[in-house]
The first five atom37 places (N, CA, C, CB, O) and aatype in JSON, in Angstrom:
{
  "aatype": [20, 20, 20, 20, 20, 20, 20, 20, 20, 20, 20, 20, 20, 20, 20, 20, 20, 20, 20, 20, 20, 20, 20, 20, 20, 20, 20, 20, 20, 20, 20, 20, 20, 20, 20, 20, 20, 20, 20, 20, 20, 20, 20, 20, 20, 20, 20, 20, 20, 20, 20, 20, 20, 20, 20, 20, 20, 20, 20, 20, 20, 20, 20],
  "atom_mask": [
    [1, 1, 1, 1, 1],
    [1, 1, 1, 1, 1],
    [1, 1, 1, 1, 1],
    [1, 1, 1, 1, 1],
    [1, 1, 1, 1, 1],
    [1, 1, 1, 1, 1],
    [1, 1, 1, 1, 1],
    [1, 1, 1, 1, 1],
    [1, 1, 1, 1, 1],
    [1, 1, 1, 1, 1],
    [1, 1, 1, 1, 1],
    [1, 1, 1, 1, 1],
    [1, 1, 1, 1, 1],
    [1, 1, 1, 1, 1],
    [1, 1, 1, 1, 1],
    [1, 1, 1, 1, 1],
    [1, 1, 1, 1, 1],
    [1, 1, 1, 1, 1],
    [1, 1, 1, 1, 1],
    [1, 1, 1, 1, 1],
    [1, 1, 1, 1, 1],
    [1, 1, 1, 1, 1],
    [1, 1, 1, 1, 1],
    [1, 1, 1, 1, 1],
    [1, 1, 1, 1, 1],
    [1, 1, 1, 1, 1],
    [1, 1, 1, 1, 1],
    [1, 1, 1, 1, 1],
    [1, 1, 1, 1, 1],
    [1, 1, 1, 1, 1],
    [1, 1, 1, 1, 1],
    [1, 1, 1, 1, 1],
    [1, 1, 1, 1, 1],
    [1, 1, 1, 1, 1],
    [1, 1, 1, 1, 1],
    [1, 1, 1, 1, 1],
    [1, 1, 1, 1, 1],
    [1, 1, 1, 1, 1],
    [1, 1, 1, 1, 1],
    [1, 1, 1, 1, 1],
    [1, 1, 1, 1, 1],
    [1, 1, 1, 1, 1],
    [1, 1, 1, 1, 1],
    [1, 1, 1, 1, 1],
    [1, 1, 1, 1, 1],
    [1, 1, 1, 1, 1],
    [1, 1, 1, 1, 1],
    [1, 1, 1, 1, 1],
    [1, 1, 1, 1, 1],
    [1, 1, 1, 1, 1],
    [1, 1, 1, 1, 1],
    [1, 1, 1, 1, 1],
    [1, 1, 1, 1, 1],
    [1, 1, 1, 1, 1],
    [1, 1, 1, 1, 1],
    [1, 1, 1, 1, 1],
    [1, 1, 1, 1, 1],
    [1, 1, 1, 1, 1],
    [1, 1, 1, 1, 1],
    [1, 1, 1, 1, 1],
    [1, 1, 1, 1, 1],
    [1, 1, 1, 1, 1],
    [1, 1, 1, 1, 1]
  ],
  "atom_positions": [
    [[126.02, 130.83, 115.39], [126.38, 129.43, 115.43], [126.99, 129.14, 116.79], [127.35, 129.06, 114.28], [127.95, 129.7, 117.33]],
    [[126.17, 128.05, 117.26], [126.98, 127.73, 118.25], [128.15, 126.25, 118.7], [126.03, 127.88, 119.05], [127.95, 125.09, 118.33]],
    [[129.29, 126.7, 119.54], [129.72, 125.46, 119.61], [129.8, 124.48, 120.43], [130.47, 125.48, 119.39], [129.41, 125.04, 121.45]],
    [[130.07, 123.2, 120.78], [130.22, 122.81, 122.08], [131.49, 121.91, 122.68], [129.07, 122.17, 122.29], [132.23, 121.35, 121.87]],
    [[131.65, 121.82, 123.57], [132.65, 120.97, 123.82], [132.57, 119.82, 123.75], [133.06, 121.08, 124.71], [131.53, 119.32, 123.31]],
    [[133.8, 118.9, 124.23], [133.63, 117.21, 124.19], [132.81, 117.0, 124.88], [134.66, 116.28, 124.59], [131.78, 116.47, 124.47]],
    [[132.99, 117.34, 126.2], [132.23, 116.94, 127.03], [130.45, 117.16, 126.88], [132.83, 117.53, 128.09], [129.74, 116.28, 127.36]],
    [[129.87, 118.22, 126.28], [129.15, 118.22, 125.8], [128.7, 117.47, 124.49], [129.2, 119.05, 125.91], [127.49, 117.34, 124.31]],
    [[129.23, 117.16, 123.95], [129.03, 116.36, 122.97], [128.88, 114.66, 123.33], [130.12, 116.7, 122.09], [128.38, 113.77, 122.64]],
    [[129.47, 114.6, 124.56], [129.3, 112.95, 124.7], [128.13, 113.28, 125.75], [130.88, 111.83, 125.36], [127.41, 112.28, 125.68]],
    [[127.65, 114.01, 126.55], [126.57, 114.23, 127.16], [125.25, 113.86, 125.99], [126.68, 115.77, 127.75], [124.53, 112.87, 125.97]],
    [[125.26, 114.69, 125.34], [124.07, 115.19, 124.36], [123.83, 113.71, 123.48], [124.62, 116.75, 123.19], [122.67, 113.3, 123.59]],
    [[124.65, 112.93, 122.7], [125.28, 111.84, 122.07], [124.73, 110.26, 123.34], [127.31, 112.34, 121.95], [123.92, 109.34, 123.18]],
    [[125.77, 110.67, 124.64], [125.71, 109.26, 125.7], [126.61, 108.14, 125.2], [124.08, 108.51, 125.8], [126.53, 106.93, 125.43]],
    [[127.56, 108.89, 124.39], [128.96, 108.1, 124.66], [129.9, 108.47, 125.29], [129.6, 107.81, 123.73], [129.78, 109.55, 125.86]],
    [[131.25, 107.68, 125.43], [132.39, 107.96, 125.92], [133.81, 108.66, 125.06], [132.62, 106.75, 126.44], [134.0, 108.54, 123.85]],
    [[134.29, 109.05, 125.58], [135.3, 109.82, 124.73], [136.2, 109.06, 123.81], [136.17, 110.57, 125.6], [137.01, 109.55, 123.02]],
    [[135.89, 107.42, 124.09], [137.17, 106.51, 123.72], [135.85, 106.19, 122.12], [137.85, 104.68, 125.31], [136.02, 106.0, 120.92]],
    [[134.95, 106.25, 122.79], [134.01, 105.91, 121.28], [133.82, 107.27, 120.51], [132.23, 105.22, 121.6], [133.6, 107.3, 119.3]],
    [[133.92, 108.39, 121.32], [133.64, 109.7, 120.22], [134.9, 109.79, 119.11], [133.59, 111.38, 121.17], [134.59, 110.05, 117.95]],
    [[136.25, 109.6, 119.43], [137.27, 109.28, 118.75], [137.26, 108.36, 117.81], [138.05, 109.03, 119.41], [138.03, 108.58, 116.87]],
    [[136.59, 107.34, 117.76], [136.97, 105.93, 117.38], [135.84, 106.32, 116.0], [136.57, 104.36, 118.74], [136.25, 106.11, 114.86]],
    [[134.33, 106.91, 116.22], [133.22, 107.14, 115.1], [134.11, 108.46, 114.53], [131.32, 107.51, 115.73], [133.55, 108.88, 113.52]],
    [[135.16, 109.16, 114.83], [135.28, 110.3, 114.22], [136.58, 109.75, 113.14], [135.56, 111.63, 115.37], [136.77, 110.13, 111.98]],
    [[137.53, 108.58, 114.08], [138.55, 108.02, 112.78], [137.95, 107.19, 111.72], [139.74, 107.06, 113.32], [138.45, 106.99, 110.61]],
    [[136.73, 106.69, 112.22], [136.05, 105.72, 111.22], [135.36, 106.38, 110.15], [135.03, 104.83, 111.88], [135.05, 105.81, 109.11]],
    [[135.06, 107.98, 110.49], [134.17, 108.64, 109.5], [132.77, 108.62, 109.89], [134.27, 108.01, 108.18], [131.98, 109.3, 109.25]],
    [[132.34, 107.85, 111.0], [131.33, 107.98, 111.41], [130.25, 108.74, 112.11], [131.46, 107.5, 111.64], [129.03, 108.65, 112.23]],
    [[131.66, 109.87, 112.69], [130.72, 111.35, 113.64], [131.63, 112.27, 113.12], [130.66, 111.49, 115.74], [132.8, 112.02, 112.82]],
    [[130.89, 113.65, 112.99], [130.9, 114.85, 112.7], [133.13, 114.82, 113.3], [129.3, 115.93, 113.78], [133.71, 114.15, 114.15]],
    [[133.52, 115.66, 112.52], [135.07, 116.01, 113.07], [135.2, 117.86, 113.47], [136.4, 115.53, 111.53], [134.8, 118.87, 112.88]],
    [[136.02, 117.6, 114.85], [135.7, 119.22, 115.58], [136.33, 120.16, 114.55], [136.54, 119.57, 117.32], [136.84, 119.85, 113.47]],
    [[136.2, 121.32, 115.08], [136.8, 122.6, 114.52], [137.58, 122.65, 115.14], [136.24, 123.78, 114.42], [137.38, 122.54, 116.35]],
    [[139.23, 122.88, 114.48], [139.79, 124.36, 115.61], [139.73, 125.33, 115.8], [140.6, 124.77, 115.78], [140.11, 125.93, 114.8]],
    [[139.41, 126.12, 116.71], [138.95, 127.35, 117.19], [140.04, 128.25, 117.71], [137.97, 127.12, 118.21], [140.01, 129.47, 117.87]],
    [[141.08, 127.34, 117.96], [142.19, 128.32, 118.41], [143.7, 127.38, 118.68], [141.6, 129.15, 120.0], [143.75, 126.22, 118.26]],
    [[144.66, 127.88, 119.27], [145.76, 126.79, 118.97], [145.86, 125.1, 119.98], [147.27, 127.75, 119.28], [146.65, 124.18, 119.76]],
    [[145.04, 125.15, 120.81], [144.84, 123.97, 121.71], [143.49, 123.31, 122.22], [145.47, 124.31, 122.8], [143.29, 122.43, 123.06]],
    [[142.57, 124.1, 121.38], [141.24, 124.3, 121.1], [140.11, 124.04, 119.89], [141.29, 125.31, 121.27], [139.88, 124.65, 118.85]],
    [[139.4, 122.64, 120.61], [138.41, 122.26, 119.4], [137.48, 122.29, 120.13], [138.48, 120.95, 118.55], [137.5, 122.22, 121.36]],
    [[135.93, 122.49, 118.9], [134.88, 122.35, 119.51], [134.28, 121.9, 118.83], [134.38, 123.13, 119.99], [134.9, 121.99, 117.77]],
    [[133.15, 121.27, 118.61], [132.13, 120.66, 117.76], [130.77, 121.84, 117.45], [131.58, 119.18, 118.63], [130.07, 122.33, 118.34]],
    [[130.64, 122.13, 115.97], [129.3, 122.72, 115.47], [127.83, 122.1, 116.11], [129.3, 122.45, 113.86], [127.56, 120.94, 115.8]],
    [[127.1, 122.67, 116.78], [125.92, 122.24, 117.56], [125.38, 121.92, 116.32], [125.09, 123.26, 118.61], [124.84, 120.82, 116.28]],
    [[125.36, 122.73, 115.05], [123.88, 122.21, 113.87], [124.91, 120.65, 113.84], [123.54, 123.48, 111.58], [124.6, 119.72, 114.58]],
    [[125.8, 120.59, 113.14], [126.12, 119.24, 112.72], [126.26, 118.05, 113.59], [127.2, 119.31, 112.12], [126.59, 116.98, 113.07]],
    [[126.0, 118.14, 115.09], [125.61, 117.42, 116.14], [124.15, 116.85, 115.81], [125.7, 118.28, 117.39], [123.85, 115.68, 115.55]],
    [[123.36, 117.89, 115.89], [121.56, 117.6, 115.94], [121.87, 117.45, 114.44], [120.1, 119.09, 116.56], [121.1, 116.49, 114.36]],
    [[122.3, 117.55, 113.27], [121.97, 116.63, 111.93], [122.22, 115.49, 112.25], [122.71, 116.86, 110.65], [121.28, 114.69, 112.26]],
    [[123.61, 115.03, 112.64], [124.25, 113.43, 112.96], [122.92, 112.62, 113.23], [125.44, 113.31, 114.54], [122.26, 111.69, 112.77]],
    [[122.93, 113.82, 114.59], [121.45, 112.62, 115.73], [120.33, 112.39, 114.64], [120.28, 113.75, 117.56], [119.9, 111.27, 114.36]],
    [[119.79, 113.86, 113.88], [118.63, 113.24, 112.88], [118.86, 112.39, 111.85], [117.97, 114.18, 112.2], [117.87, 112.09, 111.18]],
    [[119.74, 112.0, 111.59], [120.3, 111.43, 110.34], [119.87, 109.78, 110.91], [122.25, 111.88, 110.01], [119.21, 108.94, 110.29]],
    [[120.53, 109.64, 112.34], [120.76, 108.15, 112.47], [119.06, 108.04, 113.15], [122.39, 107.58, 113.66], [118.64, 106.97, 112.72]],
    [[118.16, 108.59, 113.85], [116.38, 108.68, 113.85], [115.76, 108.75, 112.45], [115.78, 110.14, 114.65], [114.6, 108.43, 112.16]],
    [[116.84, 109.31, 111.5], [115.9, 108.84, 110.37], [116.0, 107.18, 109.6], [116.19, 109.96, 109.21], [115.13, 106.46, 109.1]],
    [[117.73, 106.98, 109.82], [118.08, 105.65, 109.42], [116.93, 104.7, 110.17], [119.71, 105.3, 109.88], [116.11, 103.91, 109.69]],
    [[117.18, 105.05, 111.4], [115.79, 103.89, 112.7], [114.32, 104.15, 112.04], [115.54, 104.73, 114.99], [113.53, 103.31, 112.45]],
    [[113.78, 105.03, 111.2], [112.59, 104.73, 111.09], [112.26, 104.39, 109.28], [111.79, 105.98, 111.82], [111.19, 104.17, 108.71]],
    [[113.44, 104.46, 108.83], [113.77, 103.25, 107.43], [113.55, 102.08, 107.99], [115.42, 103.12, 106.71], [112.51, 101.44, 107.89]],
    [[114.53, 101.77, 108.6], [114.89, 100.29, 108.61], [113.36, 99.62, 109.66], [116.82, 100.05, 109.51], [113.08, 98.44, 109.5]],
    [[112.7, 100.27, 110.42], [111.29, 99.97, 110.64], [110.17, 99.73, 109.85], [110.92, 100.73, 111.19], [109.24, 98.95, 110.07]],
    [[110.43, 100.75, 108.56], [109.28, 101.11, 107.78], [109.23, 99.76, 106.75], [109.5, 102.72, 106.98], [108.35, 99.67, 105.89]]
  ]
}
């Protein structure tokens, strides 16, 4: 399993850190792990589910 950082995560995503916070208090994006005492990272599978989840919502709401 791999993990990634914020910064990776708003890369991969193409948001900002003030919106990665804001979908994670709302319940809306995946919430990090701690990995150690000053240290979070985000699960790469539950990143690429999020992303497929909301490409699958976009081709509902098309269909």
């Amino acid at each position: 399993m791999a993990f990634l950082k914020r910064r990776d995560v708003e890369r991969r995503v193409g948001i900002s850190t003030a919106t990665l916070y804001r979908w994670i208090g709302e319940g809306r994006f995946p919430r990090p792990v701690k990995i150690g005492p000053s240290c979070v990272r985000w699960p790469e599978a539950e990143i690429e589910t999020w992303a497929s989840e909301r490409i699958a919502e976009r081709d509902a709401e098309a269909a």
